[in-house]
VEXDREN-2710 file (C-alpha; in Angstrom, 1 decimal):
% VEXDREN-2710
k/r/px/py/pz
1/UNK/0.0/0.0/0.0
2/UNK/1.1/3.6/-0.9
3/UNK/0.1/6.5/1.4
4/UNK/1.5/9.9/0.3
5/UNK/1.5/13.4/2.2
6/UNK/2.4/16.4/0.9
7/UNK/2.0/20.3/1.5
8/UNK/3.5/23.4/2.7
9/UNK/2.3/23.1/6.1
10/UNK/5.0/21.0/7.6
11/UNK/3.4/21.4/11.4
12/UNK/0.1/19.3/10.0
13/UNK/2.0/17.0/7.7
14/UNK/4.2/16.1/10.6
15/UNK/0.6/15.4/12.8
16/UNK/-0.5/13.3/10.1
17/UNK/2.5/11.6/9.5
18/UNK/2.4/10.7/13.2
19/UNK/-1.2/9.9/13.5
20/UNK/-0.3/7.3/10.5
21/UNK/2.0/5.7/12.6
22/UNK/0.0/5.6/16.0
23/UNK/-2.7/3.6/14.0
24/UNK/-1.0/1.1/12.4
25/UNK/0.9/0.4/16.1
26/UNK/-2.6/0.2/17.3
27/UNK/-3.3/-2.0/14.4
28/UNK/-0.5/-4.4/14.7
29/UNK/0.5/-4.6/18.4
30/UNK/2.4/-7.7/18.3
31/UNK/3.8/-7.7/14.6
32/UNK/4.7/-4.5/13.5
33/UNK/7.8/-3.6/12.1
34/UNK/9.0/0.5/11.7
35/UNK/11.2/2.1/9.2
36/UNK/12.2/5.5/8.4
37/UNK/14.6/7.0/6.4
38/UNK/15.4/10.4/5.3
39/UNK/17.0/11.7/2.2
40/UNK/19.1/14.1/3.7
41/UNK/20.5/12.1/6.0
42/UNK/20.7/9.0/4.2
43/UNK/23.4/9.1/1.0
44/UNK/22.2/5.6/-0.3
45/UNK/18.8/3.3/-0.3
46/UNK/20.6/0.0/0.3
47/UNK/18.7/-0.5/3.6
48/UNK/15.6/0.2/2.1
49/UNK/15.6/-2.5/0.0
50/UNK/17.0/-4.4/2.2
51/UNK/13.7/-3.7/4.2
52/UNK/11.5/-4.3/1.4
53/UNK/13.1/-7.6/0.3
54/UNK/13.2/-9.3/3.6
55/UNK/10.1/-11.6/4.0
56/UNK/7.5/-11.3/6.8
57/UNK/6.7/-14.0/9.3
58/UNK/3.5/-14.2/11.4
59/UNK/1.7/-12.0/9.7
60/UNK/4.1/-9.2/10.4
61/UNK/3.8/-5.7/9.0
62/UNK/6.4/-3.0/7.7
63/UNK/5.4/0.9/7.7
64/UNK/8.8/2.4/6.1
65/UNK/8.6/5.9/6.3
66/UNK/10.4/8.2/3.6
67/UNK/11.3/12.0/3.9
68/UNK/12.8/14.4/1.4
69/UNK/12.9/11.6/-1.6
70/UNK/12.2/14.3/-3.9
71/UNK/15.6/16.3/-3.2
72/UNK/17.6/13.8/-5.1
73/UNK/17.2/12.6/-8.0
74/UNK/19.1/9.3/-8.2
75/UNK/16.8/8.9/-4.9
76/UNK/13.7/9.3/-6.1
77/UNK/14.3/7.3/-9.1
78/UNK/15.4/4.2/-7.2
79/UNK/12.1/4.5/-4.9
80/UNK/10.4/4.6/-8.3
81/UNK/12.1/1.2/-9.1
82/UNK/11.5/-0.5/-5.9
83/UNK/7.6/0.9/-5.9
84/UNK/7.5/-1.4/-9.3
85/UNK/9.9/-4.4/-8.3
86/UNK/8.5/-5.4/-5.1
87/UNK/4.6/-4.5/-5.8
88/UNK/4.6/-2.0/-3.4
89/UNK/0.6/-0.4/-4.9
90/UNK/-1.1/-3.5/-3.8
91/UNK/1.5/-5.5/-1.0
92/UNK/-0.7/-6.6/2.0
93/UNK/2.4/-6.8/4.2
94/UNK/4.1/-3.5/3.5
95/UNK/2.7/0.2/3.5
96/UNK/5.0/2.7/2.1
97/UNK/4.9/6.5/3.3
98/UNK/6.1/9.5/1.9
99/UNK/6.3/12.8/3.3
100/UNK/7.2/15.9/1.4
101/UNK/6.9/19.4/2.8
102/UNK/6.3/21.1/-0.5
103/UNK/3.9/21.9/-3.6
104/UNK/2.5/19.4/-5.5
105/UNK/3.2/21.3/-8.5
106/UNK/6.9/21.8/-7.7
107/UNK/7.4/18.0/-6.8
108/UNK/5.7/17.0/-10.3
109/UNK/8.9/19.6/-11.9
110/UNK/11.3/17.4/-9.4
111/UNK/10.0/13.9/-10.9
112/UNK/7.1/13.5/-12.5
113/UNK/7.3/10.0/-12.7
114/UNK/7.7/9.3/-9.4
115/UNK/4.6/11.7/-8.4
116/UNK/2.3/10.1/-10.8
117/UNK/2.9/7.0/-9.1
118/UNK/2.4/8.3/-5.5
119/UNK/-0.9/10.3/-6.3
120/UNK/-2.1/7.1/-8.1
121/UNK/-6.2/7.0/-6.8
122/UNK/-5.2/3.4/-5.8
123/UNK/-3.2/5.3/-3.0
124/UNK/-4.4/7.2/0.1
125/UNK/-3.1/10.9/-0.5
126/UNK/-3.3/14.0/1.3
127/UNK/-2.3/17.6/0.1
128/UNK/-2.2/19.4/3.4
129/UNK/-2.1/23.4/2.7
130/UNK/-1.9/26.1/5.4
131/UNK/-5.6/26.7/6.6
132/UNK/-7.9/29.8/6.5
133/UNK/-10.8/31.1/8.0
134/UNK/-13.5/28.9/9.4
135/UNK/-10.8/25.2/8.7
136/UNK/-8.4/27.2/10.6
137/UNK/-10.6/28.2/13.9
138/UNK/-12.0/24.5/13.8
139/UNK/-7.8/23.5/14.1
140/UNK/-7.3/25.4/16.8
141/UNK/-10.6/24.6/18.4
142/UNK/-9.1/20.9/18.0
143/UNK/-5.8/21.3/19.3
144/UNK/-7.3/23.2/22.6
145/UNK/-9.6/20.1/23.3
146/UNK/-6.6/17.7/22.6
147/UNK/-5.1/19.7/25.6
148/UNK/-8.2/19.3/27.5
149/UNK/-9.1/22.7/27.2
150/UNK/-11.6/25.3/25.9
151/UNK/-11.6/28.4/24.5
152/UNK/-13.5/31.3/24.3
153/UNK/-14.7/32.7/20.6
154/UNK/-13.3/35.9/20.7
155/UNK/-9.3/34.3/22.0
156/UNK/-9.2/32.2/19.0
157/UNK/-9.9/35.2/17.0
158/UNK/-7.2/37.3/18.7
159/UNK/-4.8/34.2/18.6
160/UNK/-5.2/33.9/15.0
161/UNK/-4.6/37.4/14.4
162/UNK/-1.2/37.4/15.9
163/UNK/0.1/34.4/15.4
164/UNK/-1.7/34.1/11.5
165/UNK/-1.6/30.8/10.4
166/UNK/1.3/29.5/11.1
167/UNK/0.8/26.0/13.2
168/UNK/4.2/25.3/14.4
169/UNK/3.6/28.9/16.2
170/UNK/-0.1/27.8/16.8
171/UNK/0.7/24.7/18.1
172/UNK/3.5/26.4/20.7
173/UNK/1.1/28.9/21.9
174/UNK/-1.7/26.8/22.3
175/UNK/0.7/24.5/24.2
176/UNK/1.7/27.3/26.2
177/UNK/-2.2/28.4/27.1
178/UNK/-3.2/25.2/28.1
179/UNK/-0.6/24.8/30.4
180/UNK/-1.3/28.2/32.3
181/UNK/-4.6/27.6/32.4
182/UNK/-5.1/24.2/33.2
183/UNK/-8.9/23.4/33.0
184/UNK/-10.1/26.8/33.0
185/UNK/-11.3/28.2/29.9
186/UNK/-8.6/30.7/28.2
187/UNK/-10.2/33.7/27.3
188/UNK/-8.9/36.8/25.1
189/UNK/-7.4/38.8/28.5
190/UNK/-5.3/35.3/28.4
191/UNK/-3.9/35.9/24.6
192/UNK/-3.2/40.0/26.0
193/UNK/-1.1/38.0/29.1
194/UNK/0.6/35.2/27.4
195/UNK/1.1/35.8/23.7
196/UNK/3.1/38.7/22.2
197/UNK/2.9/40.3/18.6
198/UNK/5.9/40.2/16.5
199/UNK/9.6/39.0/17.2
200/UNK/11.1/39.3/21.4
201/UNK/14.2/40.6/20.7
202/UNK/15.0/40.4/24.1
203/UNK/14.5/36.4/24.3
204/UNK/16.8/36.6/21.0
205/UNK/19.2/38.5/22.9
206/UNK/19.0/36.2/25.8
207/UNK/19.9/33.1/23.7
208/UNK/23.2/35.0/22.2
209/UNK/24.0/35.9/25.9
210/UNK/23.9/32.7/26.8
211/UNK/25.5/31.2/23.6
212/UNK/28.5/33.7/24.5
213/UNK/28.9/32.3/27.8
214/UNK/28.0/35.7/29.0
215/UNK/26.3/35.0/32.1
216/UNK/26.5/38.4/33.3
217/UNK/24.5/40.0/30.8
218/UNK/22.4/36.6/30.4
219/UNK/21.6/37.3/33.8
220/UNK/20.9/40.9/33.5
221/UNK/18.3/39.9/30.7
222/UNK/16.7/37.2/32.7
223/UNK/15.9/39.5/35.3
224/UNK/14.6/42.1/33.6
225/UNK/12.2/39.5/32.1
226/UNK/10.5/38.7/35.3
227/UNK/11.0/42.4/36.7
228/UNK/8.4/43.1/34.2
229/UNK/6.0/41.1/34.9
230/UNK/6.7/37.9/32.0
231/UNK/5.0/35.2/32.9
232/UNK/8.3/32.3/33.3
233/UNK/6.7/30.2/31.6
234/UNK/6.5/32.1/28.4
235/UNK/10.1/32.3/29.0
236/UNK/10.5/29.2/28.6
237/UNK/8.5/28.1/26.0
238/UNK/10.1/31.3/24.0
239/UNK/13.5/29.6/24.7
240/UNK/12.5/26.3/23.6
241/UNK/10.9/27.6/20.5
242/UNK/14.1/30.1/19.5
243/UNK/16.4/26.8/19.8
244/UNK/14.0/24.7/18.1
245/UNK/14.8/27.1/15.1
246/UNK/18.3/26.7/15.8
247/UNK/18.4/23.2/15.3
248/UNK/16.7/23.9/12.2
249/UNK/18.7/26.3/10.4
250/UNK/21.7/25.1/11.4
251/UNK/20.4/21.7/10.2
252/UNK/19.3/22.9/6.9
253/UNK/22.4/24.8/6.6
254/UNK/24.7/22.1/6.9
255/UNK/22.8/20.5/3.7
256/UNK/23.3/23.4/1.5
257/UNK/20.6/25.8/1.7
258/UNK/20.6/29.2/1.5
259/UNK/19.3/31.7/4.0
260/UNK/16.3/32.1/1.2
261/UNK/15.6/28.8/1.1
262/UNK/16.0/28.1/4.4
263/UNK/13.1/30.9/5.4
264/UNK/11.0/29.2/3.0
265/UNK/11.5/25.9/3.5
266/UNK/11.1/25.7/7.3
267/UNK/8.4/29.0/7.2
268/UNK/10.4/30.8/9.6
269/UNK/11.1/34.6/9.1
270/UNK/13.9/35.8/7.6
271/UNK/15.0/37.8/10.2
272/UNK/14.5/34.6/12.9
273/UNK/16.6/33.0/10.6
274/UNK/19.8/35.3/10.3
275/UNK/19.6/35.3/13.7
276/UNK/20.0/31.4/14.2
277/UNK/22.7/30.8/11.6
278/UNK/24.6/34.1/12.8
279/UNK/24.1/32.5/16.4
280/UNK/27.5/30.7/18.0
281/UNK/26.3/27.9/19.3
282/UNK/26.9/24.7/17.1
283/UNK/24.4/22.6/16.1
284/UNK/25.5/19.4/19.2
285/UNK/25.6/22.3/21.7
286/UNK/22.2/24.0/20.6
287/UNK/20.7/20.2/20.4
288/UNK/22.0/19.6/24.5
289/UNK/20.5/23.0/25.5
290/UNK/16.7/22.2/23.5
291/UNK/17.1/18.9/25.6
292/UNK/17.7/20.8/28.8
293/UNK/14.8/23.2/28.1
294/UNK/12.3/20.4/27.5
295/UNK/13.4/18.6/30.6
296/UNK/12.7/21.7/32.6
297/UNK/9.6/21.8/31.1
298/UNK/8.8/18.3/31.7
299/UNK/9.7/19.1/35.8
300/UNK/7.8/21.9/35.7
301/UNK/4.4/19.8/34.7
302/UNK/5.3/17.4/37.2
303/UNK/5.3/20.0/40.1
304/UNK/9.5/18.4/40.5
305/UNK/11.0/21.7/39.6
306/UNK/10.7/25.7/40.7
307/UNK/10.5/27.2/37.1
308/UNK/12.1/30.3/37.6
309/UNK/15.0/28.9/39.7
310/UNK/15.3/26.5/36.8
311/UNK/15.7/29.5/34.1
312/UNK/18.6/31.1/36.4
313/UNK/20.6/27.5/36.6
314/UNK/20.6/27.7/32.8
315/UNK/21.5/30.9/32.4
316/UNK/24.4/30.8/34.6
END
């Protein structure tokens, strides 16, 4: 079986992507078998056919996973092959998914071929598109309930205006809301609190502090965050989001792309990103800093850890 996902918004692909896999663990609890390979990470497909050719036992099945395929050419082509040589439309034991975070019009001028194949109506495909108006207060809606939560009318409306319709920023600030709130229903005076219009310099400024090793000034910046008023959790969340698109520049960066492409391809602002790529940290020390930040969130939510204690210790 073919499944095949593609859109621009990668924050919804990625849901769906998971929500694949979740089902089909659900589906085969005792004999299923995972794979997933990238294209920028992997330079050859050997141990994906390898995958593919092994047989099944039990009534085992394989959900292999491919990202990026369309980036490469050779790549794409030899998924093509495989697709053909091991029956891969109408296998019962196997389910092939690809994920690609782009057009459908601009992966038909990648490989045609390979598309045609994929958006077969023998295959379950999805083109998932940013959202607008009513789809994209019914999202948020959805995401608030997943959190156990509910919002009033009027905070969606605000939410949306600030943070537009972009669900990776959605998804943080919903995150964010449902957390401060708990149970209680968020209303607009919430959004005013807890979500800000526009880029926090100073939280950009408190990431090169600490990149520097300047714990002085990180310091300094730290406390004039809470002297106003900021909520430490949005500190946090602010911090985890800003290294978040550290790893992902720097990532993208490493494979080639340029600042242009790199804005437009993770949908961050071109601004954010100068600021990531221009930002010391490498991308092993930025990745050991993300982990720290989500631990401290995950002690926070567990009542184990003082939050704004927490924030000083990293800082310093």
């Amino acid at each position: 079986m073919l499944i095949f996902l593609y859109g621009q918004d990668s924050y919804r692909l990625k849901q769906a992507k998971d929500d694949i896999i979740r089902r089909y663990k659900a589906k085969y609890p005792d004999s299923f078998n995972f794979f997933s390979f990238d294209a920028l990470d992997t330079p050859s497909l050997d141990i994906l056919e390898d995958v593919l050719k092994s047989m099944s036992f039990f009534g085992e099945h394989k959900l292999v996973v491919l990202k990026n395929i369309f980036l490469k050419k050779l790549q794409a082509e030899t998924v093509r092959k495989y697709i053909d040589q091991y029956n891969l439309t109408t296998a019962n034991d196997v389910t092939l998914l690809v994920a690609e975070n782009c057009l459908g019009k601009d992966l038909v001028i990648k490989y045609p071929e390979l598309f045609q194949i994929l958006a077969n109506s023998s295959s379950l495909v999805k083109n998932i598109e940013p959202l607008s108006g009513t789809s994209l207060t019914e999202w948020v809606k959805q995401e608030f309930r997943t959190q156990n939560c509910v919002i009033d009318p009027s905070a969606i409306n605000k939410l949306i205006s600030i943070a537009g319709n972009d669900t990776w920023r959605l998804s943080n600030e919903i995150e964010k809301l449902s957390a401060y709130k708990n149970s209680d229903k968020i209303l607009s005076t919430d959004i005013d609190t807890l979500t800000t219009r526009g880029l926090d310099m100073n939280i950009f400024n408190l990431v090169d502090a600490v990149a520097k090793k300047d714990r002085s000034n990180a310091v300094k910046l730290l406390y004039q965050e809470m002297k106003i008023g900021q909520d430490p959790y949005y500190i946090l969340t602010m911090l985890i989001h800003q290294f978040r698109n550290i790893l992902i520049t720097k990532d993208l960066q490493d494979h080639g792309y340029s600042e242009n492409e790199i804005s437009r391809k993770a949908k961050l602002h071109p601004f954010v990103v100068k600021k990531s790529i221009s930002n010391p940290f490498n991308s092993e020390e930025a990745a050991k800093i993300y982990n720290r930040l989500l631990s401290i969130d995950t002690g926070f939510k567990m009542g184990r850890l003082d939050l704004e204690d927490s924030l000083y210790s990293l800082v310093i």
